[in-house]
C-alpha positions in Angstrom: -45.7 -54.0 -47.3 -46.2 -54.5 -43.5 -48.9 -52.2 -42.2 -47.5 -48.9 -40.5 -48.3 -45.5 -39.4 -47.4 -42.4 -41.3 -48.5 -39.3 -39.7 -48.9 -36.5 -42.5 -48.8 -32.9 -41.2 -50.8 -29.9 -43.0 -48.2 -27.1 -43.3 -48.9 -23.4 -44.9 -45.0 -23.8 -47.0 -44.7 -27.6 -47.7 -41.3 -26.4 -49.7 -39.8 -24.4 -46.5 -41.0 -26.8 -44.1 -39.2 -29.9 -45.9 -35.7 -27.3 -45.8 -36.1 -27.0 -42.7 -36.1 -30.4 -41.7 -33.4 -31.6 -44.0 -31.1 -28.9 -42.2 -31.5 -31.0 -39.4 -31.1 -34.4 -40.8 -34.2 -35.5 -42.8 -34.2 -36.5 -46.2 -37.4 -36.0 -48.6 -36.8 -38.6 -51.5 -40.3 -37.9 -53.1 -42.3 -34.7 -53.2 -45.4 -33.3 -55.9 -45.2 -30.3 -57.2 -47.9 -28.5 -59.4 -46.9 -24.8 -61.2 -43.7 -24.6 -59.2 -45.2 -24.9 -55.9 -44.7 -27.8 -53.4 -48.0 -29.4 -52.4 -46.7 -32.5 -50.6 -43.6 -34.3 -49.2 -42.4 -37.4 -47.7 -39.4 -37.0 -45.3 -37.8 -39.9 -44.1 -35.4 -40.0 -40.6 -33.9 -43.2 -40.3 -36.5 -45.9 -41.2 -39.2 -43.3 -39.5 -41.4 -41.1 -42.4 -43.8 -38.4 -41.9 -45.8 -37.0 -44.7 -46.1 -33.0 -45.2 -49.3 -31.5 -47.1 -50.3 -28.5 -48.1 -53.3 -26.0 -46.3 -52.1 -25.8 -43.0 -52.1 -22.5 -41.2 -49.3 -20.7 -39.3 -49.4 -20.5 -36.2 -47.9 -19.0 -32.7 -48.8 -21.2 -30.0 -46.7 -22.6 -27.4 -47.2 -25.5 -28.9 -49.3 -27.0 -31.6 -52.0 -30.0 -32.1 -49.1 -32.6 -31.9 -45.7 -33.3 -31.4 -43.2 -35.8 -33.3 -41.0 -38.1 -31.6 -38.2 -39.4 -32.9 -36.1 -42.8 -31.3 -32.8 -42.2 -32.3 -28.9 -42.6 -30.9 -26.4 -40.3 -29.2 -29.1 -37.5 -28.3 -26.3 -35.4 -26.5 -24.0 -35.4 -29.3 -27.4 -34.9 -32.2 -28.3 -31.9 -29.2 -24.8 -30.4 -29.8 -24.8 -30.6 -33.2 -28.6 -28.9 -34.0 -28.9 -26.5 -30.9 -26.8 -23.4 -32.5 -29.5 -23.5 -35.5 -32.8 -24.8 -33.5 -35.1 -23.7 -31.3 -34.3 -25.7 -28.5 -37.3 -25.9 -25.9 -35.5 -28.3 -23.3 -31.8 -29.1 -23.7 -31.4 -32.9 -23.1 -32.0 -34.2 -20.1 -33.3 -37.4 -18.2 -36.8 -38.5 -18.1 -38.7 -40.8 -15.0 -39.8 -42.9 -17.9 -35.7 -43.9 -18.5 -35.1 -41.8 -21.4 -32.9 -39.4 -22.4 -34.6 -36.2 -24.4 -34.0 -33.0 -26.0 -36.9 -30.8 -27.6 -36.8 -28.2 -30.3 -39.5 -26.5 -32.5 -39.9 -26.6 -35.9 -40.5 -24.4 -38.8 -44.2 -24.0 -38.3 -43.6 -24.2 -33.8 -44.3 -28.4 -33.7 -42.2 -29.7 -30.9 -40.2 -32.6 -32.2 -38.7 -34.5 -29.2 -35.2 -36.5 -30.0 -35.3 -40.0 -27.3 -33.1 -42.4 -26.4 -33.5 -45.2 -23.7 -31.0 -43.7 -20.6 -27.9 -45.1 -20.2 -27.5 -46.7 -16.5 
């Protein structure tokens, strides 16, 4: 296995969080569950993964301790396709760093930032 980074992200629902983020596009192949509650989760986007675990605690920032950001194609048509069921905190738009972005919050208010080198 080559050596990697997985961030893992301490939720207070592992269960609803992992919903969430298969509603918009994630997939969580393995999970652990102990007495019928979720305790962790890997959820996969692509090639990317990101762990969830439980003992986090909610929260109603602006913004939390992190944000994820996701590489990924056709961000205006992805945009168009999550917005009516996201909260979107900037609609796509260009960045000076030559990248095209949209932002939305997740389940538990982490940004997650969708990028894609701009087109010229």
């Amino acid at each position: 296995m080559s050596p990697k980074v997985v961030p893992m992200i301490h939720v207070p629902d592992v269960r609803a969080t992992a919903d969430w983020y298969k509603t918009i596009g994630f997939s969580a192949p393995r999970f652990y569950e102990e007495d019928g509650q979720m305790l962790w989760a890997l959820l996969t986007f692509g090639e990317s993964e990101v762990m969830l675990n439980c003992g986090g605690k909610p929260s109603n920032a602006e913004r939390r301790e992190f944000d994820l950001y996701v590489n990924t194609n056709n961000v205006d048509e992805l945009h168009a396709r999550l917005k009516d069921g996201v909260d979107v905190v900037e609609p796509p738009h260009d960045t000076f760093y030559a990248m095209r972005e949209f932002i939305v919050r997740d389940f538990n208010r982490f940004w997650i930032t969708f990028g894609e080198p701009k087109k010229s």
